[in-house]
N, CA and C atoms as a LAMMPS dump frame, in Angstrom:
ITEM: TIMESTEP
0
ITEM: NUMBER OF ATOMS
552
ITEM: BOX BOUNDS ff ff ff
-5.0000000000000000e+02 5.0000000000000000e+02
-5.0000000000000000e+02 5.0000000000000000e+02
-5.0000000000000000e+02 5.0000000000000000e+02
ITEM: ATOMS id mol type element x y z
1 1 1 N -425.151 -60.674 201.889
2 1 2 C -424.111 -61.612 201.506
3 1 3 C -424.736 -62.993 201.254
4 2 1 N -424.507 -63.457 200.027
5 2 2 C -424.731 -64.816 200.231
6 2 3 C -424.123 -65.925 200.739
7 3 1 N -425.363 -66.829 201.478
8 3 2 C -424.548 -68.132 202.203
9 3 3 C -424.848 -69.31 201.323
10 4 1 N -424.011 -70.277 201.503
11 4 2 C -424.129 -71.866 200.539
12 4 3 C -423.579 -72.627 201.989
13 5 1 N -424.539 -73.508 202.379
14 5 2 C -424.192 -74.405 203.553
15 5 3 C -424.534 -75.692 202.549
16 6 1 N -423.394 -76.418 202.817
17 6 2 C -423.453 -77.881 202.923
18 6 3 C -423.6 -78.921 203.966
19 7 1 N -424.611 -79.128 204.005
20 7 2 C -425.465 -80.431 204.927
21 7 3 C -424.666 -81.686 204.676
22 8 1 N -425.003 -82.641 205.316
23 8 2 C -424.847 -83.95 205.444
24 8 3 C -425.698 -84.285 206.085
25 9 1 N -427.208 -84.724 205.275
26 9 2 C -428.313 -85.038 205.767
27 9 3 C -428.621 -86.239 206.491
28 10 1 N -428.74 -86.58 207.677
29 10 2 C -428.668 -88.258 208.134
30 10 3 C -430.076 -89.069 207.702
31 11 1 N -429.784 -89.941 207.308
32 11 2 C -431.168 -90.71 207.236
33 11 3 C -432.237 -90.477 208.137
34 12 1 N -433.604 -90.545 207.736
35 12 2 C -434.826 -90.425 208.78
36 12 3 C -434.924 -88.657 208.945
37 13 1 N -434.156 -87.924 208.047
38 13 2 C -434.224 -86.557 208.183
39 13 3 C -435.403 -86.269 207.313
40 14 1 N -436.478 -85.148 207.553
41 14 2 C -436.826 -84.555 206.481
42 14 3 C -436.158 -83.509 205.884
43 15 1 N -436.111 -82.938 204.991
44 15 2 C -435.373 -82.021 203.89
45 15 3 C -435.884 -80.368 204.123
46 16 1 N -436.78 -80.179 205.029
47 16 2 C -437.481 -79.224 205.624
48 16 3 C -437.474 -79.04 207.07
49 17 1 N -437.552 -77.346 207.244
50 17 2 C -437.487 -76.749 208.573
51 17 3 C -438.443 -77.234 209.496
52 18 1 N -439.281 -77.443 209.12
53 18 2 C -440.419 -77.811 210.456
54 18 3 C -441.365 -78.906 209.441
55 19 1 N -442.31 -79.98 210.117
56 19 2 C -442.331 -81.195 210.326
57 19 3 C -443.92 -81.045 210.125
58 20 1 N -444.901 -80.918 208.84
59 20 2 C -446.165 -80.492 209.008
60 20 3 C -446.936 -82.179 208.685
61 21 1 N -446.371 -82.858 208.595
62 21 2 C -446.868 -84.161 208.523
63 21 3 C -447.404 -84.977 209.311
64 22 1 N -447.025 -85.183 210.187
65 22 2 C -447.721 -86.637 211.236
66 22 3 C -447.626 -85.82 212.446
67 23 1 N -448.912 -86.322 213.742
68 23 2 C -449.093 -85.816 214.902
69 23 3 C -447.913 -86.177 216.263
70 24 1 N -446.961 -87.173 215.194
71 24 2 C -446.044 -87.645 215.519
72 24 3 C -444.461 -87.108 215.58
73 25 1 N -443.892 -85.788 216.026
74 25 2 C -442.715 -85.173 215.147
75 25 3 C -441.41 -85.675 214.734
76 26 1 N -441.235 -85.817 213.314
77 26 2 C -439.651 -85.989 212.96
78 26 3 C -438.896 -85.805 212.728
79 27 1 N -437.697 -85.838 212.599
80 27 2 C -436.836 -84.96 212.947
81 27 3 C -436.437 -84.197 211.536
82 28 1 N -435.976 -82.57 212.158
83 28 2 C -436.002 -82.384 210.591
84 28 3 C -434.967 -81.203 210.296
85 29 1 N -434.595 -80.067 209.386
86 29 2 C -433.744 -79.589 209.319
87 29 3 C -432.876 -78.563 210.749
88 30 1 N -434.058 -78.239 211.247
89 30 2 C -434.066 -77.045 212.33
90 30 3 C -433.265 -77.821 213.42
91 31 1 N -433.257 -78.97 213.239
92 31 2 C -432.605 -80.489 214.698
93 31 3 C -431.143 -80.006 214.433
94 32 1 N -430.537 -79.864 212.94
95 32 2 C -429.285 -79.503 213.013
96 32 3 C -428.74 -78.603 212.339
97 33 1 N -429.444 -77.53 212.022
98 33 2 C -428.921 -76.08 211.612
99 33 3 C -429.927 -75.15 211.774
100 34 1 N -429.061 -74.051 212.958
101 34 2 C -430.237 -73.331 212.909
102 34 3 C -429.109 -71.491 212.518
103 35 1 N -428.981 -71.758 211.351
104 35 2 C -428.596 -70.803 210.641
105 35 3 C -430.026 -70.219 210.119
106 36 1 N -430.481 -68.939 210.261
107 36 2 C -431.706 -68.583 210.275
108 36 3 C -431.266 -67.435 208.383
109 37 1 N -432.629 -67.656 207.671
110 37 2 C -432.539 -66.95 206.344
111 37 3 C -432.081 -68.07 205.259
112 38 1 N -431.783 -69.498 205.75
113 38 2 C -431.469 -69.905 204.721
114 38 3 C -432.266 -71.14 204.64
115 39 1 N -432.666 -71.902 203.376
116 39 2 C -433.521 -73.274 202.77
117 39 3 C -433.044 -73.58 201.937
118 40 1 N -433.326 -75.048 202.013
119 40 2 C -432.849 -75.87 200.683
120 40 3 C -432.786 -75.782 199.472
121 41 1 N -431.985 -76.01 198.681
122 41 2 C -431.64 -75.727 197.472
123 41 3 C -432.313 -77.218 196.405
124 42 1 N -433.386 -77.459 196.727
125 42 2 C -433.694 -78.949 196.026
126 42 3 C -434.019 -79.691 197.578
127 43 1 N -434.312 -81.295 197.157
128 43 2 C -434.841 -81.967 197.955
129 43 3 C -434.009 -83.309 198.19
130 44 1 N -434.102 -83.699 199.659
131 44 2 C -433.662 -85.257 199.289
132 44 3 C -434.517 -85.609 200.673
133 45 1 N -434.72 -87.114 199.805
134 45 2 C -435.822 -87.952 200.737
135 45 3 C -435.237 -88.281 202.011
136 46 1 N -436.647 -88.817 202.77
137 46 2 C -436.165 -88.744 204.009
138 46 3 C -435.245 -90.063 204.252
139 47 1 N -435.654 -90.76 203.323
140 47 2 C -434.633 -92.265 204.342
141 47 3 C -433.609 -92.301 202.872
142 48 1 N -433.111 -90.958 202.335
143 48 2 C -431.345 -91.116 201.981
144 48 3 C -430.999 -90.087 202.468
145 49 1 N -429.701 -90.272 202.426
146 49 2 C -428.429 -89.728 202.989
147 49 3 C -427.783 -88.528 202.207
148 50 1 N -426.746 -87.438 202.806
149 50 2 C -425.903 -86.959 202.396
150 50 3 C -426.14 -85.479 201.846
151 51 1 N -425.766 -85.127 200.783
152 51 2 C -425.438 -83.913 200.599
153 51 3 C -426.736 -82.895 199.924
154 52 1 N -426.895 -82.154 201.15
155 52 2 C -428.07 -81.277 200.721
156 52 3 C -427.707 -79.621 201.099
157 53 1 N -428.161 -79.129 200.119
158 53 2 C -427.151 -77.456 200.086
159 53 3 C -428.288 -76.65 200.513
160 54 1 N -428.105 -75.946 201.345
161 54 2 C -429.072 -74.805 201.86
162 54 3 C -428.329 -73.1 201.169
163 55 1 N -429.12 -72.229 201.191
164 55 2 C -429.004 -70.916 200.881
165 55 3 C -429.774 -70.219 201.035
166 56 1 N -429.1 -68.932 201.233
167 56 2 C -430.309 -67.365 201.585
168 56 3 C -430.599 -66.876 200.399
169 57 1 N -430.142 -67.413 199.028
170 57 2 C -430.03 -66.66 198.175
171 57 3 C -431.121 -67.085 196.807
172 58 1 N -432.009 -66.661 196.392
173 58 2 C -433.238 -67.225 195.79
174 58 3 C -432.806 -68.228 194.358
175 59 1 N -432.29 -66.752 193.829
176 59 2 C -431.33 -67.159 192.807
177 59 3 C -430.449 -68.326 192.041
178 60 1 N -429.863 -68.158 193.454
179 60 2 C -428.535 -69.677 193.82
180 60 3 C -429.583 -70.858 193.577
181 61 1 N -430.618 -70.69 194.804
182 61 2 C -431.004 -71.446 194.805
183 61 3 C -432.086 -71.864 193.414
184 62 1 N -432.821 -71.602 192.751
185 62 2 C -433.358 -72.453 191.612
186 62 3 C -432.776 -73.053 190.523
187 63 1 N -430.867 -72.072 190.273
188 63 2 C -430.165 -72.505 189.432
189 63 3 C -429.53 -73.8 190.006
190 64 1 N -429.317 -74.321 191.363
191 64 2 C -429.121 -75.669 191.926
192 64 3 C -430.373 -76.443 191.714
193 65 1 N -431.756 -76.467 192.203
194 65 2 C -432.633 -76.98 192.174
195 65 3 C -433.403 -77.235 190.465
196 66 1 N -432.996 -76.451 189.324
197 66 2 C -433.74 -76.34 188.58
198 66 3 C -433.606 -77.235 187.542
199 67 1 N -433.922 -78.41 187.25
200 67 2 C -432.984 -79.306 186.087
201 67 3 C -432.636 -78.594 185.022
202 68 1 N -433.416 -77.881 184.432
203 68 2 C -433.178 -77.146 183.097
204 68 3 C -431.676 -76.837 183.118
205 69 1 N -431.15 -76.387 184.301
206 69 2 C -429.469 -76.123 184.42
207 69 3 C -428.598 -77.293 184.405
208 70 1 N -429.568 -78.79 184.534
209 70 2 C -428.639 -79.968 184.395
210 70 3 C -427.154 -79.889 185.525
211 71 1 N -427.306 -79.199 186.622
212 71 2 C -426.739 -79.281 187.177
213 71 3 C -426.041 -80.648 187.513
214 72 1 N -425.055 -81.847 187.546
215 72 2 C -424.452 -83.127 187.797
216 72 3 C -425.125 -83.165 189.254
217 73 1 N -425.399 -84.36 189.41
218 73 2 C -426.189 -84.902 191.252
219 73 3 C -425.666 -86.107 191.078
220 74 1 N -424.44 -86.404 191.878
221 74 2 C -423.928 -87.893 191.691
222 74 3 C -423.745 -88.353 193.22
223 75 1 N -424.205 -89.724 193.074
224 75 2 C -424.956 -90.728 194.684
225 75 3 C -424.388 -92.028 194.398
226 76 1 N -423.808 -92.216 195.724
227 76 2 C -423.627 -93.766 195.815
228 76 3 C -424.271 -94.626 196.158
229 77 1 N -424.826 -95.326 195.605
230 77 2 C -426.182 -96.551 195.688
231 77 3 C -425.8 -97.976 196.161
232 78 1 N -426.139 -98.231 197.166
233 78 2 C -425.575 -99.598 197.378
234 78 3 C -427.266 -100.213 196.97
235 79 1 N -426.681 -101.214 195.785
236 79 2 C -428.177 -102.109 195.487
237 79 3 C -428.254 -103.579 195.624
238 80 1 N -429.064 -104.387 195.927
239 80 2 C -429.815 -105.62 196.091
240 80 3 C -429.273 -105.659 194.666
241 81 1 N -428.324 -107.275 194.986
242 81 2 C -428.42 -107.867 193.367
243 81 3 C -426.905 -107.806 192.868
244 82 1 N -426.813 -108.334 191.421
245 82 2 C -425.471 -108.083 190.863
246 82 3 C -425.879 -107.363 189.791
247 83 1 N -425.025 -106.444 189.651
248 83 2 C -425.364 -105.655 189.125
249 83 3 C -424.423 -105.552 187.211
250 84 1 N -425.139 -106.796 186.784
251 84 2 C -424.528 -107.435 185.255
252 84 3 C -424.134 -106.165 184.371
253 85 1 N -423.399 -106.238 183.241
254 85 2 C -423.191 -104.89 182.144
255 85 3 C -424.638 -104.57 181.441
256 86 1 N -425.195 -105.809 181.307
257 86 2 C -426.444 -104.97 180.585
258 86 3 C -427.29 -104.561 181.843
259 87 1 N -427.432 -104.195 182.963
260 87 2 C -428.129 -103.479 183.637
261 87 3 C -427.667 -102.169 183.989
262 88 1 N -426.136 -101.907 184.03
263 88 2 C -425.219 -100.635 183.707
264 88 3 C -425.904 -100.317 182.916
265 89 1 N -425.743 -101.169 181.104
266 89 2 C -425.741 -100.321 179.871
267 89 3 C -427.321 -99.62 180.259
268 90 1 N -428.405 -100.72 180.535
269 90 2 C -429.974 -99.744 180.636
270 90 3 C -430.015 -98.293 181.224
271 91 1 N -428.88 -98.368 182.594
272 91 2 C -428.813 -97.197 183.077
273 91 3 C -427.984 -96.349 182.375
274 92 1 N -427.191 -96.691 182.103
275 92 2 C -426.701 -95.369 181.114
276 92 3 C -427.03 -94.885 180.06
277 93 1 N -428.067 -95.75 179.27
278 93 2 C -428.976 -95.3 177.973
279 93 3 C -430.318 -94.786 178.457
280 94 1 N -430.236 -94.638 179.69
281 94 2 C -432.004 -93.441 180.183
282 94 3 C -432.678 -95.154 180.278
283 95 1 N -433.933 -94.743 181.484
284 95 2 C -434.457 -96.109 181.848
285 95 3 C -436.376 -95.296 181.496
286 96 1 N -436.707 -96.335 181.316
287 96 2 C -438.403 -96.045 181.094
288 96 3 C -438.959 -95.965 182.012
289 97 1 N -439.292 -94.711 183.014
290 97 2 C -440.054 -94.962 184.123
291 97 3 C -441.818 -94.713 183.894
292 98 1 N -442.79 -94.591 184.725
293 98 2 C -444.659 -94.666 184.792
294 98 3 C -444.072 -93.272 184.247
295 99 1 N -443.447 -92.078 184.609
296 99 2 C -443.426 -90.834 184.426
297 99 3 C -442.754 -90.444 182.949
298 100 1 N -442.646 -91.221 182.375
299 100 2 C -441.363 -91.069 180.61
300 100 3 C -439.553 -91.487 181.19
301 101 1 N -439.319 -91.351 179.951
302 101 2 C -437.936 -92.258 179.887
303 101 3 C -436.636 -91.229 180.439
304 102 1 N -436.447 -91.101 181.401
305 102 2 C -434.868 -90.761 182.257
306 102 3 C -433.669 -90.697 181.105
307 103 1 N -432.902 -89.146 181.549
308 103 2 C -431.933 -88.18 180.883
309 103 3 C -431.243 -90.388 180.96
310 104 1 N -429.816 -90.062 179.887
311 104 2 C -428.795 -90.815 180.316
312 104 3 C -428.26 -90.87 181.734
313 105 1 N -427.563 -91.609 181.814
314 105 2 C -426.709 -91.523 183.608
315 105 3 C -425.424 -91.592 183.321
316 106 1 N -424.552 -91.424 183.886
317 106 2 C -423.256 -92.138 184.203
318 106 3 C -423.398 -92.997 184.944
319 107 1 N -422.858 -94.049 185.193
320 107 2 C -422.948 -94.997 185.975
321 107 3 C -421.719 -96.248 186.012
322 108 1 N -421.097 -96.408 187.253
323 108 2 C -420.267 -97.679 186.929
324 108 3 C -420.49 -98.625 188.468
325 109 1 N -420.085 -99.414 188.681
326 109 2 C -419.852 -100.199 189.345
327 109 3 C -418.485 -100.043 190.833
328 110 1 N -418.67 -100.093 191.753
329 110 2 C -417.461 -99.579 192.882
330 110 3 C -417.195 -100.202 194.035
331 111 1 N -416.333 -100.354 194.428
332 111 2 C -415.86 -100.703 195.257
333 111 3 C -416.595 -100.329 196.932
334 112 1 N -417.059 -101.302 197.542
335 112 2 C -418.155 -100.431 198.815
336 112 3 C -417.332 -99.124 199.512
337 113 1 N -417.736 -97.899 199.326
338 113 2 C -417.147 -96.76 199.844
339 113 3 C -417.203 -96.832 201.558
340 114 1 N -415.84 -96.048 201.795
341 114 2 C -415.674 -96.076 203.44
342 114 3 C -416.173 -94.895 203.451
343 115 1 N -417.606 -94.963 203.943
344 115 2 C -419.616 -94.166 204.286
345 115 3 C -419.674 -94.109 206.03
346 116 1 N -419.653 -93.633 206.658
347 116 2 C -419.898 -93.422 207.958
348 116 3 C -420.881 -94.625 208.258
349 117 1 N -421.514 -95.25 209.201
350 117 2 C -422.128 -96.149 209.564
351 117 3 C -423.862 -95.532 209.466
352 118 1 N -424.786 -95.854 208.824
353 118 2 C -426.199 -96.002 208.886
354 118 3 C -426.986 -95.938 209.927
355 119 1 N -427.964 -95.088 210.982
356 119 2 C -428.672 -95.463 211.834
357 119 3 C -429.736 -95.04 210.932
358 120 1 N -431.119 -96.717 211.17
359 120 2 C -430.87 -98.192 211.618
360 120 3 C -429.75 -98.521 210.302
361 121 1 N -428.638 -99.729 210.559
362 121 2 C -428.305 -100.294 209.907
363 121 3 C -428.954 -100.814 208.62
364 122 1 N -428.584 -100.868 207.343
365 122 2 C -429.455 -101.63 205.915
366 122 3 C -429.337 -103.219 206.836
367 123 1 N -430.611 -103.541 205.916
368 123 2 C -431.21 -104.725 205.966
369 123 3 C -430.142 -105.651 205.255
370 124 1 N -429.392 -106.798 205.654
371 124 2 C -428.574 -107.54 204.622
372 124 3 C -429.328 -108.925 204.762
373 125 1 N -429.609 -109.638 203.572
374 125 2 C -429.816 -110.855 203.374
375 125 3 C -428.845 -111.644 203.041
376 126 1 N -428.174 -112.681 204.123
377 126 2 C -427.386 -113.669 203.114
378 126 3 C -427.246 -114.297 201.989
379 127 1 N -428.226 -114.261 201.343
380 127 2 C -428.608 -115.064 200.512
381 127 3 C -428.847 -114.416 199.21
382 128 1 N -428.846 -112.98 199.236
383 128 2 C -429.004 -111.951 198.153
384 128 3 C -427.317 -110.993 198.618
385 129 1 N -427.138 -111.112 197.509
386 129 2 C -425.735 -110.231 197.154
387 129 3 C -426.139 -108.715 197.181
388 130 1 N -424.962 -108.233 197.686
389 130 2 C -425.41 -106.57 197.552
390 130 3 C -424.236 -105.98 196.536
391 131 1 N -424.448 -104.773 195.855
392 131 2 C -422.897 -104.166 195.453
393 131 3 C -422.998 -102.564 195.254
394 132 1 N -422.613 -102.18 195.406
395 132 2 C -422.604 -100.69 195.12
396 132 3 C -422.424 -99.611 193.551
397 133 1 N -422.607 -98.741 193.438
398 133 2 C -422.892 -97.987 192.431
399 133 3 C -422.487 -96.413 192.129
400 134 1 N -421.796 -95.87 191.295
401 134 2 C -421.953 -94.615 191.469
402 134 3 C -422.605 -93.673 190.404
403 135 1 N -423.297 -93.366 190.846
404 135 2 C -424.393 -92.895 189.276
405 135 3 C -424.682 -91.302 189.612
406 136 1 N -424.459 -91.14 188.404
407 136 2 C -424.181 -89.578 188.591
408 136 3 C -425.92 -89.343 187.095
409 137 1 N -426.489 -88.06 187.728
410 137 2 C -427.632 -87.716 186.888
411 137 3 C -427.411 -86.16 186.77
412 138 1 N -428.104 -85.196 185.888
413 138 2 C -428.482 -84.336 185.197
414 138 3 C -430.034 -84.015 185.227
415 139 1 N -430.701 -84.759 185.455
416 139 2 C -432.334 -84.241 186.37
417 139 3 C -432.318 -84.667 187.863
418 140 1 N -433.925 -84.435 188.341
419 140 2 C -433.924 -84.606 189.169
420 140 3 C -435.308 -84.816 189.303
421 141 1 N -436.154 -86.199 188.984
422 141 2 C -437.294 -86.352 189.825
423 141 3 C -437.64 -86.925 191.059
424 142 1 N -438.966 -87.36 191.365
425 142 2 C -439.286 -87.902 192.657
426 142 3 C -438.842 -89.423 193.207
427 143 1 N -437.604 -89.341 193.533
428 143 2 C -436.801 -90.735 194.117
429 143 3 C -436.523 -91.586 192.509
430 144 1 N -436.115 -90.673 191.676
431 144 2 C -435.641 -91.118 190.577
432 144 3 C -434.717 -92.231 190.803
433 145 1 N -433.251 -92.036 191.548
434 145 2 C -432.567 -93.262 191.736
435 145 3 C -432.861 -94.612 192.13
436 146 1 N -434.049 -94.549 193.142
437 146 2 C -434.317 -95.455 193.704
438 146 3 C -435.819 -96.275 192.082
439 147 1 N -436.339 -95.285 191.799
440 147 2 C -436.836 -96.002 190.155
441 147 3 C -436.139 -96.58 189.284
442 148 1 N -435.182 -95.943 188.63
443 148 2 C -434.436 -96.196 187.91
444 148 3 C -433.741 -97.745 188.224
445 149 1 N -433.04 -97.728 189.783
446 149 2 C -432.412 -99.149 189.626
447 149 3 C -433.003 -100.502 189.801
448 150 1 N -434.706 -99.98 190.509
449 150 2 C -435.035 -101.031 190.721
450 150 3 C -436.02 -101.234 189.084
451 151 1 N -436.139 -100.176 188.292
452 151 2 C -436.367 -100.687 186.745
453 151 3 C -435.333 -101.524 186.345
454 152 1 N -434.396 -101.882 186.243
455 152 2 C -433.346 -102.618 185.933
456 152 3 C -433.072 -103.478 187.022
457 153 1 N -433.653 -104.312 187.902
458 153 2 C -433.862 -105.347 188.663
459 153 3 C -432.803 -105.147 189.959
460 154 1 N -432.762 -104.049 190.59
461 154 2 C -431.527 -103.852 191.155
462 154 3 C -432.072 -102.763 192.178
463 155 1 N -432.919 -103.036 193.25
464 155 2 C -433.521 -102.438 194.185
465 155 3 C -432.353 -101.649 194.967
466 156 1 N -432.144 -100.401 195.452
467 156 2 C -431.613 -99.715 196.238
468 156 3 C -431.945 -99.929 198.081
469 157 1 N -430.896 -100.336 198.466
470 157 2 C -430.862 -100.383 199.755
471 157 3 C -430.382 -99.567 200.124
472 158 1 N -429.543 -98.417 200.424
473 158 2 C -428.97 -97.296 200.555
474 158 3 C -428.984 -96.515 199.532
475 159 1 N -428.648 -95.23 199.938
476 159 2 C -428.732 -93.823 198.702
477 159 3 C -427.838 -92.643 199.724
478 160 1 N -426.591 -92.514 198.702
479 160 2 C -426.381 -91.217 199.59
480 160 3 C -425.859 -90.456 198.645
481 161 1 N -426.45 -89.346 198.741
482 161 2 C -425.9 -88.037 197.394
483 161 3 C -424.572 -87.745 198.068
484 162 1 N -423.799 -88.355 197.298
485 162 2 C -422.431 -87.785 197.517
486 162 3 C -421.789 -85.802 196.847
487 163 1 N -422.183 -85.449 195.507
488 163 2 C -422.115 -84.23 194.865
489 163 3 C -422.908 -83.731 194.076
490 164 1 N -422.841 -82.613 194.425
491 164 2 C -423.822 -81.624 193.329
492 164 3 C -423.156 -80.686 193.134
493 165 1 N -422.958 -80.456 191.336
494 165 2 C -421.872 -79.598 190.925
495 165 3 C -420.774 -80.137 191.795
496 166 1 N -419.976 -78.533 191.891
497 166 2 C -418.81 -78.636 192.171
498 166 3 C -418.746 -78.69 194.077
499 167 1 N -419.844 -79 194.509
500 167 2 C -419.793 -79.33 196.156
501 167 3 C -420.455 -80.654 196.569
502 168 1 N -419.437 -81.13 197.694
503 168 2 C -419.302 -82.679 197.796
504 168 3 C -420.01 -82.922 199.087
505 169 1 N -419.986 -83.874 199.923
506 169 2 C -420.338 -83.664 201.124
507 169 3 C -418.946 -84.633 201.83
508 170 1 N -417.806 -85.104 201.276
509 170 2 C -416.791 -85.591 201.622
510 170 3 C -415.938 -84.958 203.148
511 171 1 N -415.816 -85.201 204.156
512 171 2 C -415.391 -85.202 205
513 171 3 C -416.151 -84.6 206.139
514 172 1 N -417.739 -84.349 205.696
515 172 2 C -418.861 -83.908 206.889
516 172 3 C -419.677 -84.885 207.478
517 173 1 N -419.965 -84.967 208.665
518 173 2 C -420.297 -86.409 209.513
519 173 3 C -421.93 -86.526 209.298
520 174 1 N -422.493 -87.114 209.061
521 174 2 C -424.015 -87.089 209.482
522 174 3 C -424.385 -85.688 210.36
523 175 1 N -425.388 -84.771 209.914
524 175 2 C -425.454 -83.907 210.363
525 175 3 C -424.801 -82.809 211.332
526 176 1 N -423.754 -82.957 210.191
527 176 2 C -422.664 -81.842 210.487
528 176 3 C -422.859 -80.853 208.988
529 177 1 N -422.361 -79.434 209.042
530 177 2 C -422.877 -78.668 208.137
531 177 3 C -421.36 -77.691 208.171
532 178 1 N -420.868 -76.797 206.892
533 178 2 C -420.024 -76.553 206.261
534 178 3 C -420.474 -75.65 205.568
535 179 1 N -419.914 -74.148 205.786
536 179 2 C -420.149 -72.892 204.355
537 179 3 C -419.481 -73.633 203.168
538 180 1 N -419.818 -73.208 202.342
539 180 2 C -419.428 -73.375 200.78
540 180 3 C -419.043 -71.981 200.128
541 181 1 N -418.417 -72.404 199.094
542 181 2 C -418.186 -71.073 197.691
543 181 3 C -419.821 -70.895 196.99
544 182 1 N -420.318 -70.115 197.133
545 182 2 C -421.516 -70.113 196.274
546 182 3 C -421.585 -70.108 194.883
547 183 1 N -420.255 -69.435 194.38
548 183 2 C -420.133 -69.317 192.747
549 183 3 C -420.056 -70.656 192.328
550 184 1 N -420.955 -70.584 190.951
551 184 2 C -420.903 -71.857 190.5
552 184 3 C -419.955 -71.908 189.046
């Protein structure tokens, strides 16, 4: 039978079962699911947040993980800065990263979402404005969001994948986890 678990990854998580990095251990998927037969469906870094889909099913899983399927991955970004129309428009016309120039985005401007609270708290400067973002993509490279906005002068202080496809991570707490519909 196939399973589709939806995560709600907490910050400082790694995206993996066990921790082969530092002599130091951190904390990592196995801390809060130990549903055994199933792995991630794709990746999310360790210091963002939110919705990361696990499965037993190989299949499932590369057609989630695989851009070629352009699967939608839409994250709410709270960024350093104001965030003017022509720095929208850059993001929504694909941004030039060291790696080549980024699919289009969706992207608008939002209202700060009621987000469960952050451990550690973001860094706020008085003196630098913050505002939030909801940008929805169709690939998926290495901390693409966090490139992309700070190519357009608009550094990311938070990141939390709110959906992929048609599964959200809306009403699961920081490492709390949820079966899903697997059909896509």
């Amino acid at each position: 039978m196939t399973r589709l678990l939806l995560f709600n990854k907490p910050f400082d998580v790694l995206s993996q079962f066990t921790d082969r990095g530092t002599s130091s251990p951190r904390a990592t998927l196995s801390d809060h699911v130990a549903v055994p037969g199933v792995y991630p469906a794709g990746r999310l870094d360790r210091d963002s947040e939110g919705l990361l889909l696990l499965t037993n099913d190989g299949r499932l899983q590369a057609r989630i993980a695989d851009p070629r399927h352009r699967l939608a991955k839409t994250y709410l970004v709270q960024v350093e800065g104001n965030p003017d129309p022509a720095a929208l428009e850059r993001l929504r016309a694909g941004v030039l990263l060291n790696d080549g120039p980024t699919r289009p985005a969706e992207v608008e401007a939002i209202a700060p979402p009621a987000l469960w609270p952050r451990d550690p708290p973001v860094r706020f400067r008085k003196s630098v404005p913050d505002h939030w973002l909801r940008l929805t993509l169709r690939e998926g490279r290495n901390r693409q969001v966090r490139r992309m906005t700070a190519a357009v002068g608009l550094p990311t202080l938070r990141l939390v994948r709110w959906s992929i496809g048609p599964w959200s991570v809306e009403g699961l707490t920081p490492g709390a986890w949820r079966e899903g519909d697997p059909r896509l």
